[in-house]
C-alpha positions as a Markdown table, in Angstrom:
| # | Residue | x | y | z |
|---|---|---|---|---|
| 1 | Unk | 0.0 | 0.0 | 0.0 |
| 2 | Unk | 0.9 | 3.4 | -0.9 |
| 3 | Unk | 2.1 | 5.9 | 2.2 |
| 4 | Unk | 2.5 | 8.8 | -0.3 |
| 5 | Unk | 1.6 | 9.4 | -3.7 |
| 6 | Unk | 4.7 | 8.7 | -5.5 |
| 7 | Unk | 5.3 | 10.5 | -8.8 |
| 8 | Unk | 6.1 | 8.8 | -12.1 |
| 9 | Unk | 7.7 | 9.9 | -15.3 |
| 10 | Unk | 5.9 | 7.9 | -18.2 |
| 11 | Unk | 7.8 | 8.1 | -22.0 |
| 12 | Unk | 5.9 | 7.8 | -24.2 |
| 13 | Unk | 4.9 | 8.9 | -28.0 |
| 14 | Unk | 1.4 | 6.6 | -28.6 |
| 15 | Unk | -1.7 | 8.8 | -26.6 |
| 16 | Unk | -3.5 | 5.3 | -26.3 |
| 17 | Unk | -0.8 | 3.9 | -24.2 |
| 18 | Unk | -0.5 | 7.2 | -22.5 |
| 19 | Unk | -4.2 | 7.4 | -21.6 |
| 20 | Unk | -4.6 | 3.2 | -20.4 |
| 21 | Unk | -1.1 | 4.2 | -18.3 |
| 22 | Unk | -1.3 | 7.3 | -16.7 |
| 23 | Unk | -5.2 | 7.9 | -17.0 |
| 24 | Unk | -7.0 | 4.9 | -17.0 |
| 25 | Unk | -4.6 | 3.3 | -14.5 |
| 26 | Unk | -2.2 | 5.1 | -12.6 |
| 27 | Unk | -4.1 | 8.3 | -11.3 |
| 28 | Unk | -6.8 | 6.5 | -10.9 |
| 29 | Unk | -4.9 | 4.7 | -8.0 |
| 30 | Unk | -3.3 | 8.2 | -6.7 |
| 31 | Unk | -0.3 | 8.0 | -8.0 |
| 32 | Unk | 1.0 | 11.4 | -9.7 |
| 33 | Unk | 2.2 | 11.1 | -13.6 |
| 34 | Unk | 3.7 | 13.0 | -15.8 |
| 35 | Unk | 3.7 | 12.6 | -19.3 |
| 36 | Unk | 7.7 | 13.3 | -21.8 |
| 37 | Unk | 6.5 | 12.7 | -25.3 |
| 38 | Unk | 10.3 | 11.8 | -26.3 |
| 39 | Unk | 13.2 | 10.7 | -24.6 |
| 40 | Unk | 15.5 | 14.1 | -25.1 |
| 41 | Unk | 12.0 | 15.6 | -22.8 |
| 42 | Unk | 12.2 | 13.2 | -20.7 |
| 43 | Unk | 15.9 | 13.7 | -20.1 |
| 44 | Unk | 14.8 | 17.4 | -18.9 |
| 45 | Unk | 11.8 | 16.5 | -17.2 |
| 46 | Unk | 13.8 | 14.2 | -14.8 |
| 47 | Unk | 15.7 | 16.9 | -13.0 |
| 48 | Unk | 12.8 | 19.1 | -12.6 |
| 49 | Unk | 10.0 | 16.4 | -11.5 |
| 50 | Unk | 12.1 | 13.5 | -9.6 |
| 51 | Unk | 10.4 | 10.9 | -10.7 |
| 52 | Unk | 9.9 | 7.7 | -8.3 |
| 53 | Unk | 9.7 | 5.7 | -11.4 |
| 54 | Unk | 10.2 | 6.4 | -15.0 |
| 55 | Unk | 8.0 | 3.9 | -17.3 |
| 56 | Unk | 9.5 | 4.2 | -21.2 |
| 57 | Unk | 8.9 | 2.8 | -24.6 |
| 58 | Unk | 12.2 | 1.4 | -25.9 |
| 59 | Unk | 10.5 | 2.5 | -29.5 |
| 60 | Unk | 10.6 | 6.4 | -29.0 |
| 61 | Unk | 10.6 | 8.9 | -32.2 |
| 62 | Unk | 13.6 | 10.7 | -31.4 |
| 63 | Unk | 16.0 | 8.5 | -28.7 |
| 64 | Unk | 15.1 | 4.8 | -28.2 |
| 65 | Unk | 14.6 | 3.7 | -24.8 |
| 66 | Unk | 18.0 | 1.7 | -24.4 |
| 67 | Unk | 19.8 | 5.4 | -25.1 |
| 68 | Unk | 17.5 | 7.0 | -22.4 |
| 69 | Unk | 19.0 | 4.2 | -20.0 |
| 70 | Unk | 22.0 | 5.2 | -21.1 |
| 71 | Unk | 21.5 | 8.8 | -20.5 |
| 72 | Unk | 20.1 | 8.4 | -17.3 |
| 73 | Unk | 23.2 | 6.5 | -16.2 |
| 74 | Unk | 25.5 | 8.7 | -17.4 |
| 75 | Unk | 24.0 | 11.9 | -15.2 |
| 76 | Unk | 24.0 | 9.0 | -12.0 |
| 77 | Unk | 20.3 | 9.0 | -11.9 |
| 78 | Unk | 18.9 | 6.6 | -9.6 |
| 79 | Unk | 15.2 | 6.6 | -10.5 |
| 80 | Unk | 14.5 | 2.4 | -11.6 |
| 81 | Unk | 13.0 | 2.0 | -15.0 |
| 82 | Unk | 10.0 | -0.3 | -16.1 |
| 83 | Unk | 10.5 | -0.7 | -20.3 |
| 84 | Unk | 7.5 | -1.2 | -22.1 |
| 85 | Unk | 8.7 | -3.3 | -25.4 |
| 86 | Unk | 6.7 | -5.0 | -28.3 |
| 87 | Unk | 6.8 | -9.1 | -28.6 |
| 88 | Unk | 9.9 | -10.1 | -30.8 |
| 89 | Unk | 11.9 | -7.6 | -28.9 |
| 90 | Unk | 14.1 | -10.2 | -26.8 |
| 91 | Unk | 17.1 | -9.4 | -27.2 |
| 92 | Unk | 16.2 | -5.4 | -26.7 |
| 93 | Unk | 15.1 | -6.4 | -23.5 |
| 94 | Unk | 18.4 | -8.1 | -22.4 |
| 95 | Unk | 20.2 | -5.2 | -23.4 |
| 96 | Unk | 17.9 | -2.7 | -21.4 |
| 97 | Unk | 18.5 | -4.8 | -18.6 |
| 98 | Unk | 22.5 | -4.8 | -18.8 |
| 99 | Unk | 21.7 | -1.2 | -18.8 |
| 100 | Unk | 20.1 | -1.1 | -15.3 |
| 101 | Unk | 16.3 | -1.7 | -16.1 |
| 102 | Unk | 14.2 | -2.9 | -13.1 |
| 103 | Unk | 11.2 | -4.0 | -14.8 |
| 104 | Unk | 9.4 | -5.0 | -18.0 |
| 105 | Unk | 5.8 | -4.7 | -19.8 |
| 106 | Unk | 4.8 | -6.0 | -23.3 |
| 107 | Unk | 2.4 | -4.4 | -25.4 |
| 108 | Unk | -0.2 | -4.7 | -25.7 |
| 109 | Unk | -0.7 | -5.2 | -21.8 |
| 110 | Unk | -3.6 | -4.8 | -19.7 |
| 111 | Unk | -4.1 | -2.6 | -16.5 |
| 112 | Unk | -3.5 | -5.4 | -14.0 |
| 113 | Unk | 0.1 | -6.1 | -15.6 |
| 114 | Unk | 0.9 | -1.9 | -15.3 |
| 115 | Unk | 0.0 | -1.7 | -11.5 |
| 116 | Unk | 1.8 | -4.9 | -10.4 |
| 117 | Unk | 5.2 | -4.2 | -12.5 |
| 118 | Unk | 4.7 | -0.1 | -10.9 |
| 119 | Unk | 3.9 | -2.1 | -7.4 |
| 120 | Unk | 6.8 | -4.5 | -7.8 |
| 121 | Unk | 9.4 | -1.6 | -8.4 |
| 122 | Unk | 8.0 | 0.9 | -5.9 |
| 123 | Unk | 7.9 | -2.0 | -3.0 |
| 124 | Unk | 11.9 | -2.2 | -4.6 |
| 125 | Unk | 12.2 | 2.1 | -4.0 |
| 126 | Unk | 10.5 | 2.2 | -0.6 |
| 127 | Unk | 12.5 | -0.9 | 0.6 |
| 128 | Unk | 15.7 | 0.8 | -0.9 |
| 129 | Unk | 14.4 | 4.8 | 1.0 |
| 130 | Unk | 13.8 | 2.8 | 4.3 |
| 131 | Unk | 17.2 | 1.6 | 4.3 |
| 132 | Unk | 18.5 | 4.9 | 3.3 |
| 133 | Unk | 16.5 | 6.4 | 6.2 |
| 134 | Unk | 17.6 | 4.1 | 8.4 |
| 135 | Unk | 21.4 | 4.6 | 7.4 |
| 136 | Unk | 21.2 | 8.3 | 7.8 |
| 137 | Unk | 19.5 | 8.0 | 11.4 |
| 138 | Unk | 22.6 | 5.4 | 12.2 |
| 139 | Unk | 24.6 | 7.7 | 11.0 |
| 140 | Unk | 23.2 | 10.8 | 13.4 |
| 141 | Unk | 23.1 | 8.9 | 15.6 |
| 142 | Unk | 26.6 | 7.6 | 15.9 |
| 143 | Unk | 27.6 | 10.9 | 15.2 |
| 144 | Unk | 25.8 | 12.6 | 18.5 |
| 145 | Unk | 27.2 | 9.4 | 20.2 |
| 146 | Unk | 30.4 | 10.6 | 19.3 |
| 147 | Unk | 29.9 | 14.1 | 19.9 |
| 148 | Unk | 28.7 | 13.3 | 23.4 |
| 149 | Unk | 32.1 | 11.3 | 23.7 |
| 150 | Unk | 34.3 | 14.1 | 23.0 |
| 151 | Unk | 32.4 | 16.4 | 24.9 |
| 152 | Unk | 32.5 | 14.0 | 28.2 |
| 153 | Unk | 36.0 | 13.5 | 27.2 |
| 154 | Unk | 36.5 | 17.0 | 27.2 |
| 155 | Unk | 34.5 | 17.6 | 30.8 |
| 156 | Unk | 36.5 | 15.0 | 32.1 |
| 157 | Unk | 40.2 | 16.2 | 31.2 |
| 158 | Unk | 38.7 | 19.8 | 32.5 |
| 159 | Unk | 38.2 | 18.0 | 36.0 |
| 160 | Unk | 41.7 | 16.4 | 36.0 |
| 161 | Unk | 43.1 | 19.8 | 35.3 |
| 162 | Unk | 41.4 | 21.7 | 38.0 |
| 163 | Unk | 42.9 | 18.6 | 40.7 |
| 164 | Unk | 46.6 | 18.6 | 39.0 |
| 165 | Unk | 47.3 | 22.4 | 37.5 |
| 166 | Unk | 47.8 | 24.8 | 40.2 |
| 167 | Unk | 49.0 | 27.9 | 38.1 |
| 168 | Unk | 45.8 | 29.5 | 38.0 |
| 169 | Unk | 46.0 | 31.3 | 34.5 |
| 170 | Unk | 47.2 | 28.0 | 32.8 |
| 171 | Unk | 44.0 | 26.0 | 34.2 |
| 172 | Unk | 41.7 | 29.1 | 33.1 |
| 173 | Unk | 43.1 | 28.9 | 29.8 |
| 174 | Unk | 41.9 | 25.4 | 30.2 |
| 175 | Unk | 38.2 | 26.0 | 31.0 |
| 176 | Unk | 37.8 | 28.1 | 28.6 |
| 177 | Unk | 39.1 | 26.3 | 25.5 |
| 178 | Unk | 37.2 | 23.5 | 26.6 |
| 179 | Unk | 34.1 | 25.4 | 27.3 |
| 180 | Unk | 34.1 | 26.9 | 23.6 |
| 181 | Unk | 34.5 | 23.2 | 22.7 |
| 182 | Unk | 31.5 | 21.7 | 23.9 |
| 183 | Unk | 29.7 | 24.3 | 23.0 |
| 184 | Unk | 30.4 | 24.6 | 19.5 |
| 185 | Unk | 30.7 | 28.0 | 20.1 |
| 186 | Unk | 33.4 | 30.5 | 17.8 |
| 187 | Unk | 35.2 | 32.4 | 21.0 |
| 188 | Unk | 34.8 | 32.2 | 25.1 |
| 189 | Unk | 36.1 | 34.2 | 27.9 |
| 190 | Unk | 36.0 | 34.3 | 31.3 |
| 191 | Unk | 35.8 | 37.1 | 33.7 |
| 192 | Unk | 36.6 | 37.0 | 37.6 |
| 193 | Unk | 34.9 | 39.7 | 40.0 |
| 194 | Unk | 37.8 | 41.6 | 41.4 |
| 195 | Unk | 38.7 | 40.2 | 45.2 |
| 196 | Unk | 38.0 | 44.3 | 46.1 |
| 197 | Unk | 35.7 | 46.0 | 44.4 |
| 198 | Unk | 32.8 | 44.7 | 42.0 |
| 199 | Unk | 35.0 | 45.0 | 38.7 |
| 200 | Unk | 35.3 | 41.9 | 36.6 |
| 201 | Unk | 38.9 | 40.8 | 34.7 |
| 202 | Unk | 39.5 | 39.1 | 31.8 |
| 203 | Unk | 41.2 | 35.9 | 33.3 |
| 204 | Unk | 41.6 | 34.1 | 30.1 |
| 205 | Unk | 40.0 | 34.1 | 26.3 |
| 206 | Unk | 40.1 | 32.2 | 23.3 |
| 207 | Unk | 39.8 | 33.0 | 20.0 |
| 208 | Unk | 38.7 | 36.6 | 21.1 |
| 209 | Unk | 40.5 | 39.9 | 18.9 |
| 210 | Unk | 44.3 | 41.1 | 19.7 |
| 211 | Unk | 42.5 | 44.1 | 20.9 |
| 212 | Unk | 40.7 | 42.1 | 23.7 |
| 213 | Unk | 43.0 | 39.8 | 24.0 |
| 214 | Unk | 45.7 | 42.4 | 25.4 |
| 215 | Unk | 43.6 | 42.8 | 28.1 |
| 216 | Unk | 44.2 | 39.9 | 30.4 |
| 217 | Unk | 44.4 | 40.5 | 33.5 |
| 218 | Unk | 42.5 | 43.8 | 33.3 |
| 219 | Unk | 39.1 | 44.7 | 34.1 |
| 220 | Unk | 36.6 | 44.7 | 30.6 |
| 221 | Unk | 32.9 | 45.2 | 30.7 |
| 222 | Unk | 31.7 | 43.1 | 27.8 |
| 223 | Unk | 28.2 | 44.8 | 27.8 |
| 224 | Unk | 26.1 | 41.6 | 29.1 |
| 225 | Unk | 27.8 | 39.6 | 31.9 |
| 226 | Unk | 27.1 | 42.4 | 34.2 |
| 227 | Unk | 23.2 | 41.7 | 34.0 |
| 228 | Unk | 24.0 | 37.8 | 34.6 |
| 229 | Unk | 25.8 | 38.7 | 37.4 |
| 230 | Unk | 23.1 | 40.9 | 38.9 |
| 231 | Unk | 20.6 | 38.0 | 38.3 |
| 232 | Unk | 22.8 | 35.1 | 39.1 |
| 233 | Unk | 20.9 | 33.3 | 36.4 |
| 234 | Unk | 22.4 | 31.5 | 32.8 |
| 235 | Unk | 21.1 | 33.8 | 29.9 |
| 236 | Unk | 20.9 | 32.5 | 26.1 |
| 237 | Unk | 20.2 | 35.5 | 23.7 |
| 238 | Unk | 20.8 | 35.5 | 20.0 |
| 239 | Unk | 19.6 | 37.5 | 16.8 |
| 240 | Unk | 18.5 | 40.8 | 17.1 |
| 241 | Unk | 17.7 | 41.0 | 20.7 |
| 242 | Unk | 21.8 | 40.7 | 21.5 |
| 243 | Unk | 22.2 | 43.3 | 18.8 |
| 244 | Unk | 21.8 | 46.1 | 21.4 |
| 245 | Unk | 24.5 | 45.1 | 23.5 |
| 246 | Unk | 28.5 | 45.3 | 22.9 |
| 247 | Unk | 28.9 | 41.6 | 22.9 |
| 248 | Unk | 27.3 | 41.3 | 19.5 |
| 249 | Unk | 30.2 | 43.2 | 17.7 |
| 250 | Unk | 31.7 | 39.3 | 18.5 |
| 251 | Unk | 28.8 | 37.3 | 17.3 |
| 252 | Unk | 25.1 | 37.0 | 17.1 |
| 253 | Unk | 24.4 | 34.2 | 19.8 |
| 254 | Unk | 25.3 | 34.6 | 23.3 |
| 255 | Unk | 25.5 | 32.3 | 26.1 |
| 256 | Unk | 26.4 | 33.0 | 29.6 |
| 257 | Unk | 26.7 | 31.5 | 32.8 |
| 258 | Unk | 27.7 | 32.7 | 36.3 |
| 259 | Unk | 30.3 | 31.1 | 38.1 |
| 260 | Unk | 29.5 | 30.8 | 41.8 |
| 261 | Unk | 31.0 | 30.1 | 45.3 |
| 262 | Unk | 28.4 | 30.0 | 47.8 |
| 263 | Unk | 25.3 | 31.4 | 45.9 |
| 264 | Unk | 27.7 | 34.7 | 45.0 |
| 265 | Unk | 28.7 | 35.4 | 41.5 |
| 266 | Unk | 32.5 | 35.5 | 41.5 |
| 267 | Unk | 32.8 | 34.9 | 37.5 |
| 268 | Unk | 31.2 | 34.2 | 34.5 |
| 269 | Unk | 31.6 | 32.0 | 31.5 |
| 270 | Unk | 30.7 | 33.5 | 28.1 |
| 271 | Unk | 30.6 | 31.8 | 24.7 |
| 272 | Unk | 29.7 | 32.9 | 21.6 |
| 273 | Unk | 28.6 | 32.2 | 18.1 |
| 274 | Unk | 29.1 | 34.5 | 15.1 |
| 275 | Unk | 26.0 | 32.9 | 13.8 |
| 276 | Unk | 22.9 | 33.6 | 15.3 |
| 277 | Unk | 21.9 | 30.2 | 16.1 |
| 278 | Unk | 20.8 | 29.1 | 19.3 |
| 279 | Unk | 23.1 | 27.4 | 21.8 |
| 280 | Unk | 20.8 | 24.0 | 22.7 |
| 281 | Unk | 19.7 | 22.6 | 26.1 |
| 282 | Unk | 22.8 | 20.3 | 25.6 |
| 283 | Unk | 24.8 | 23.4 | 25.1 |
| 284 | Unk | 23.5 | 24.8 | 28.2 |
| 285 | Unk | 24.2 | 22.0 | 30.4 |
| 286 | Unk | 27.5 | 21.8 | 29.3 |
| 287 | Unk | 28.9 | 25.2 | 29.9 |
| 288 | Unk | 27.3 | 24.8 | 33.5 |
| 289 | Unk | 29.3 | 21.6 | 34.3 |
| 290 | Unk | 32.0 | 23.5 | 32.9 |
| 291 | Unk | 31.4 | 27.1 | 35.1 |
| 292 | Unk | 31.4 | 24.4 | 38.3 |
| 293 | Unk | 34.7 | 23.7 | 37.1 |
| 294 | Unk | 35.5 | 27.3 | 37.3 |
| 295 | Unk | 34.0 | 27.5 | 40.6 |
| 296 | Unk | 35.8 | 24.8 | 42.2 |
| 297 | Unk | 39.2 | 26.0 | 40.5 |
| 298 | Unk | 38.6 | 29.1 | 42.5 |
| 299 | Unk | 38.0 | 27.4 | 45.9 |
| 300 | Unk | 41.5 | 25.4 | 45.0 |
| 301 | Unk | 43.1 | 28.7 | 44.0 |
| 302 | Unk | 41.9 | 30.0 | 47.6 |
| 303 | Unk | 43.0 | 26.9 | 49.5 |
| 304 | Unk | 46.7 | 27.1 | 47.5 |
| 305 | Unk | 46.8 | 30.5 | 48.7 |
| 306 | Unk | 45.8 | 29.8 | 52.7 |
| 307 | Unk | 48.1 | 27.3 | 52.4 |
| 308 | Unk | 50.9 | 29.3 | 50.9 |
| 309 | Unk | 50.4 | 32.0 | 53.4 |
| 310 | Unk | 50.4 | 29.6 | 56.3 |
| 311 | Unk | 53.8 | 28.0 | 55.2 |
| 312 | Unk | 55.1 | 31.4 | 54.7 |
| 313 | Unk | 54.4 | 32.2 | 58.3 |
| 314 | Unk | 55.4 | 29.1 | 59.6 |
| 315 | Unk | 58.4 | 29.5 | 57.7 |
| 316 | Unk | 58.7 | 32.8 | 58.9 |
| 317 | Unk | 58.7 | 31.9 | 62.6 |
| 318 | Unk | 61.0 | 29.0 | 62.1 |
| 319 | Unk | 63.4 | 31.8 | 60.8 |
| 320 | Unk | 62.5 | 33.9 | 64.1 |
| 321 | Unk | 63.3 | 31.3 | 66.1 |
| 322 | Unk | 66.5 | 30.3 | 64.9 |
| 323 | Unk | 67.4 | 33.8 | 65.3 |
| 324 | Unk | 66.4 | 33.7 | 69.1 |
| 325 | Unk | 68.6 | 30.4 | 69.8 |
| 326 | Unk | 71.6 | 32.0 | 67.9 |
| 327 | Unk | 71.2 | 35.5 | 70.3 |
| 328 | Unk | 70.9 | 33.0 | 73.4 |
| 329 | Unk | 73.9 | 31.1 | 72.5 |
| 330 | Unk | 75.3 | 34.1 | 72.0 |
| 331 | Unk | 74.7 | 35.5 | 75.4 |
| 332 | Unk | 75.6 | 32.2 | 76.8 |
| 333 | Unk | 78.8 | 32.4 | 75.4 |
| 334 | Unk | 79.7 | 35.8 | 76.4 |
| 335 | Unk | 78.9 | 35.1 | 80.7 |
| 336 | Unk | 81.0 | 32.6 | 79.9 |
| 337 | Unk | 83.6 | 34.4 | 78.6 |
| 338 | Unk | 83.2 | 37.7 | 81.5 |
| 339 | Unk | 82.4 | 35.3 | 84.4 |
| 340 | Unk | 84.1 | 32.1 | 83.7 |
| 341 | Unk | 87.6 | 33.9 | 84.2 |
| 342 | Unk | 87.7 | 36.0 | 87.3 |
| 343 | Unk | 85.4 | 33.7 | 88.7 |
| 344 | Unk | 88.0 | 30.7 | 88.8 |
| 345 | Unk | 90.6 | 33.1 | 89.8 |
| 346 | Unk | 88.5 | 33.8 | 92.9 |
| 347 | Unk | 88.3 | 30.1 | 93.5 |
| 348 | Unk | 92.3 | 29.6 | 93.0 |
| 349 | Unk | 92.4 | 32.8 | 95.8 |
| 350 | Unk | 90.2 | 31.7 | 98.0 |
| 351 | Unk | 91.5 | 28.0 | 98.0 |
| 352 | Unk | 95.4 | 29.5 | 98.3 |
| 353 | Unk | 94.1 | 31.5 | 101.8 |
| 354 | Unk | 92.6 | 28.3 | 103.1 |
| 355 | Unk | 96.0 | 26.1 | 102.5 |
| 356 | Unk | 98.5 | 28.6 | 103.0 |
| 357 | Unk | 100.9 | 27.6 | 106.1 |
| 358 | Unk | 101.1 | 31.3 | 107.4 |
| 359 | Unk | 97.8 | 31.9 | 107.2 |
| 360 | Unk | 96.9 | 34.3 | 110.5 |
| 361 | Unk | 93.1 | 33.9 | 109.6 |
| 362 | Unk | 91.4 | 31.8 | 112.9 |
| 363 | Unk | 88.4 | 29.3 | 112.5 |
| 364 | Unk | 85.6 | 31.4 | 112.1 |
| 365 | Unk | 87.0 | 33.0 | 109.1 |
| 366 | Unk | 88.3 | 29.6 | 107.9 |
| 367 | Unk | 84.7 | 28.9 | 108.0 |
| 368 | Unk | 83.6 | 31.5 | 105.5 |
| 369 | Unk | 86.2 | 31.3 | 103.5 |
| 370 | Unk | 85.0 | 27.8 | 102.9 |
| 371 | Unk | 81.2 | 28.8 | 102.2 |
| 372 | Unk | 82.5 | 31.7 | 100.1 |
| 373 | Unk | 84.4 | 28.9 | 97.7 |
| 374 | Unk | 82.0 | 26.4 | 98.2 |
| 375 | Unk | 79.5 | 29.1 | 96.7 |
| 376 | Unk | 82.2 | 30.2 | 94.1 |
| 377 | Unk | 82.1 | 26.8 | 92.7 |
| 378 | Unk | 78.5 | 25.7 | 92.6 |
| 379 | Unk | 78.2 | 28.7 | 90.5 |
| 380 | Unk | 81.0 | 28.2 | 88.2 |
| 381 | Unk | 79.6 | 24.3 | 87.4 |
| 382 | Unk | 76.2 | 26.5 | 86.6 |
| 383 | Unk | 78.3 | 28.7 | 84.3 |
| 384 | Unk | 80.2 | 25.7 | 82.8 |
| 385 | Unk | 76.8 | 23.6 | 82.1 |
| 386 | Unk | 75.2 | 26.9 | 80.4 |
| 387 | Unk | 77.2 | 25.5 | 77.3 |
| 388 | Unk | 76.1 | 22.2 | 77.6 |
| 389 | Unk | 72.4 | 22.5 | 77.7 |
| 390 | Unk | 72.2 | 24.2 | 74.0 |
């Protein structure tokens, strides 16, 4: 059974085979025919009409039917052809065949012959278009399959970066090539919000002009981002709407996303098109995943910093305590070098008084002589252990 009405070119010179084909049999069932008188016709007809089916006498007044084959072939035209050939005509048949012809009807035939040798092709053509169809949907489909590869692929190496890269320009250089990537978009930026003040920065590009480009680094105001960062909300905006803003001197579709630490907009991500097509859903979803990315980058990009500074502090009180042991060896070493001396001197005195043969001194003073030295020394073992307990 028919799903559409399919349209066939009938060749042909005699009106009585015309009128049993095309009248009296085809559009009578639907179909749609249209009539070439000679095969040079029919030759121009096929371009214009695209015929399902061509039906041809091999007799024709001009071209025979064998050289339309022929013709047809030469310009790679697909359509199959049913010849219509007189009994006797054999070995013109073979030959149409060897020439690519699906189908045959001898004259004089009758309507039942016509529909089932049309039926018998066309069953042939839509067998051939479902195939096709199904091909091409394969095809799409293999293709998105892929697509959706690369850009997982793609999401994926951007989430190894932000755990391994730790220079911060080098890893936004990274989001934002692979954000222009999944989104099939012509150029990307991204711009971080000042730590003080509400001033956005260019902290990388790609594929934006040398005139923009010099600007990393700097704050740039690209005419849109401020109103995402204001709403806190992705915006997709193409065609004539974007043409009032500056963006659109890039492109003529727009899509932008904030990125966000803790509900606040610290960045955005902007792609854009110099088409005015729509980014899709997919496109969308994408660049989010991606502006997470971002987001966590910057909490890493915080942490290396707290980190940094605490090492720097640790480092500097290591350094500030090193000092402080060197200045109290220092002062160790000079009592040492002021007490040590005089102090064992007094020691050799006192211990010369007490042994001396002459000595005039009586007990008493003997006595404190004794706790005098016995002092003296106590504290010149604390002097002497000073340098020991570094």
């Amino acid at each position: 059974m028919k799903t559409s009405r399919e349209r066939i070119l009938l060749v042909e010179s005699d009106p009585e085979i015309c009128d049993l084909i095309a009248r009296q049999t085809l559009q009578s069932l639907g179909y749609q025919v249209q009539i070439a008188r000679v095969a040079s016709a029919a030759i121009r007809e096929v371009s214009r009409y695209a015929p399902d089916i061509i039906i041809t006498n091999l007799n024709l007044p001009d071209l025979s039917g064998k050289d339309l084959l022929v013709a047809l072939n030469s310009q790679n035209i697909d359509a199959p052809v049913i010849v219509i050939a007189q009994k006797g005509m054999e070995s013109d048949l073979v030959q149409a065949f060897r020439l690519g012809a699906a189908d045959y009807l001898l004259s004089p035939m009758r309507e039942a012959e016509i529909v089932s040798a049309v039926e018998r092709v066309l069953k042939q053509v839509r067998s051939r278009r479902e195939r096709e169809t199904l091909a091409k949907q394969l095809k799409q489909t293999n293709d998105e399959l892929q697509q959706r590869v690369r850009e997982l692929t793609t999401i994926f190496a951007i989430g190894k970066a932000v755990t391994s890269i730790t220079n911060q320009r080098e890893l936004f250089e990274k989001i934002v090539e692979g954000a222009v990537y999944v989104t099939e978009a012509d150029c990307g930026w991204l711009l971080i919000r000042e730590e003080r003040g509400k001033a956005f920065i260019l902290a990388a590009q790609r594929n934006l002009p040398k005139t923009i480009a010099a600007r990393i680094n700097q704050p740039w105001d690209d005419g849109i981002s401020s109103l995402v960062a204001l709403s806190g909300e992705t915006l997709s905006i193409y065609g004539e709407p974007l043409s009032r803003f500056k963006v659109s001197q890039l492109g003529q579709s727009a899509l932008v996303v904030p990125v966000k630490l803790k509900k606040e907009v610290v960045g955005l991500l902007v792609v854009v098109r110099k088409v005015p097509q729509p980014f899709s859903p997919s496109n969308r979803t994408l660049l989010e995943a991606v502006a997470d990315y971002a987001s966590i980058s910057l909490v890493n990009v915080s942490l290396f910093r707290a980190l940094e500074e605490r090492a720097r502090s640790l480092q500097i009180a290591a350094e500030a305590a090193q000092a402080s042991e060197r200045m109290k060896d220092e002062a160790i070493k000079n009592i040492q070098d002021q007490v040590a001396p005089p102090l064992a001197n007094a020691i050799r005195t006192i211990d010369t008084l007490l042994v001396g043969e002459n000595s005039r001194m009586n007990a008493i003073q003997k006595g404190v002589l004794r706790s005098t030295l016995e002092g003296l020394q106590n504290i010149s073992v604390i002097v002497e252990s000073l340098g020991s307990k570094k």
